[in-house]
C-alpha positions, 0 to 999 in steps of 0.5 A: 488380271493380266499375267507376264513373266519378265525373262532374265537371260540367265533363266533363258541361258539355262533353258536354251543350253539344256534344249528345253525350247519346245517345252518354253512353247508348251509353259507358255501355252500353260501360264496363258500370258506374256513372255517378256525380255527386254532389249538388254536382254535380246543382246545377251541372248541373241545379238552377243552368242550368235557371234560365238561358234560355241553359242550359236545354235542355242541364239539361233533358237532362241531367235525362233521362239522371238520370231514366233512371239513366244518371248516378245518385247514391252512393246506388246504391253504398251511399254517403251523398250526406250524408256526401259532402257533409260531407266536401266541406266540410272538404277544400274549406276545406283545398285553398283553403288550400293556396296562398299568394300574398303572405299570402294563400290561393289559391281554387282549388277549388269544391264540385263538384270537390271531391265528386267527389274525396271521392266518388271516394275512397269508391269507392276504399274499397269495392273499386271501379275507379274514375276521375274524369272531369274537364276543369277543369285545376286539379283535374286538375293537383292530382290529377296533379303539385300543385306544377305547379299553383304555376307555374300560379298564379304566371302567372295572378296575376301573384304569387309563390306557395307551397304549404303542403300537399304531399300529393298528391290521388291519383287517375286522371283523364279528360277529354271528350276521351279519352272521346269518343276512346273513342267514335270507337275503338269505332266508338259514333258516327253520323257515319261521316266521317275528320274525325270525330274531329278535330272531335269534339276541338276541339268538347270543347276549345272547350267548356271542356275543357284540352287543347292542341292539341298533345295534340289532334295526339298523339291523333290520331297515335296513333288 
């Protein structure tokens, strides 16, 4: 069965900012399928922080690992990235309608998450293995258990908060944090240190990626 990883920006950003891009080569190598990202995606990674003085370097690079086709387009598994991109919209207006705080419908999903969901369902269509690399937590908890996301919403906006649309979004999810976990077990990094794997999860943690330290401890009991 063919393999993919359908690539978030958040899981990219997290990476790109911790300067883990020779070991995204060595990952890939190791997983022996396809590195995914949408066109939504490249815009967030690339298109939009190359603008930034503080970004750049980190897009740039980025841009490498697409130029040399480690992260590729839907294209390269006979997907319209057109078609991504309109499904894209119709899903996205439908997840920011799904909750309602007072009278009003929660904003709880931009257009890269949400691409890469239609991207990974696409997959799913053609018979592929397939998992979402993602650390954004909201996406994730709608993946993975949507009316925890009410709980969620309630602490952040201070509001009582319902769901209109209890369907689930089903799909597997990873995080930097289990990828770079992956990187530490199959023995695919440079620094030969005990506390490697320690910092390498705090790292990715304080780059944006949702994870406790709690489950930090956990990984780190069970490696």
């Amino acid at each position: 069965m063919k393999k993919a990883i359908v690539f978030d920006s958040s899981t990219l950003i997290s990476l790109a900012m911790n300067g883990l891009f020779e070991e995204i080569k060595l990952l890939k190598k190791f997983f022996n399928g396809y590195f995914l990202i949408t066109q939504e995606v490249y815009y967030e990674i690339v298109q939009r922080p190359i603008k930034v003085k503080r970004f750049e370097l980190e897009a740039l690079r980025l841009k490498k690992l697409i130029d040399e086709r480690i992260l590729e387009f839907p294209e390269v598994v006979g997907i319209d990235s057109k078609k991504i991109s309109s499904e894209t919209n119709s899903l996205l207006k439908k997840l920011n309608s799904s909750f309602i705080a007072g009278d009003r419908p929660v904003h709880i999903v931009d257009s890269g998450e949400v691409a890469s969901l239609v991207l990974y369902s696409a997959l799913e269509k053609k018979g592929f293995d397939v998992v979402l690399a993602i650390d954004e937590r909201t996406t994730r908890v709608l993946c993975e258990k949507p009316r925890n996301l009410v709980k969620i919403l309630e602490k952040k906006l201070h509001s009582n908060v319902r769901m209109v649309d209890e369907e689930p979004i089903k799909c597997k999810v990873i995080r930097s944090a289990e990828l770079v976990y992956i990187l530490w077990k199959k023995n695919l990094l440079n620094i030969k240190d005990s506390r490697t794997l320690d910092a390498l999860l705090w790292a990715v943690k304080f780059r944006g990626c949702a994870i406790s330290s709690d489950e930090i401890r956990e990984i780190e009991r069970i490696s």
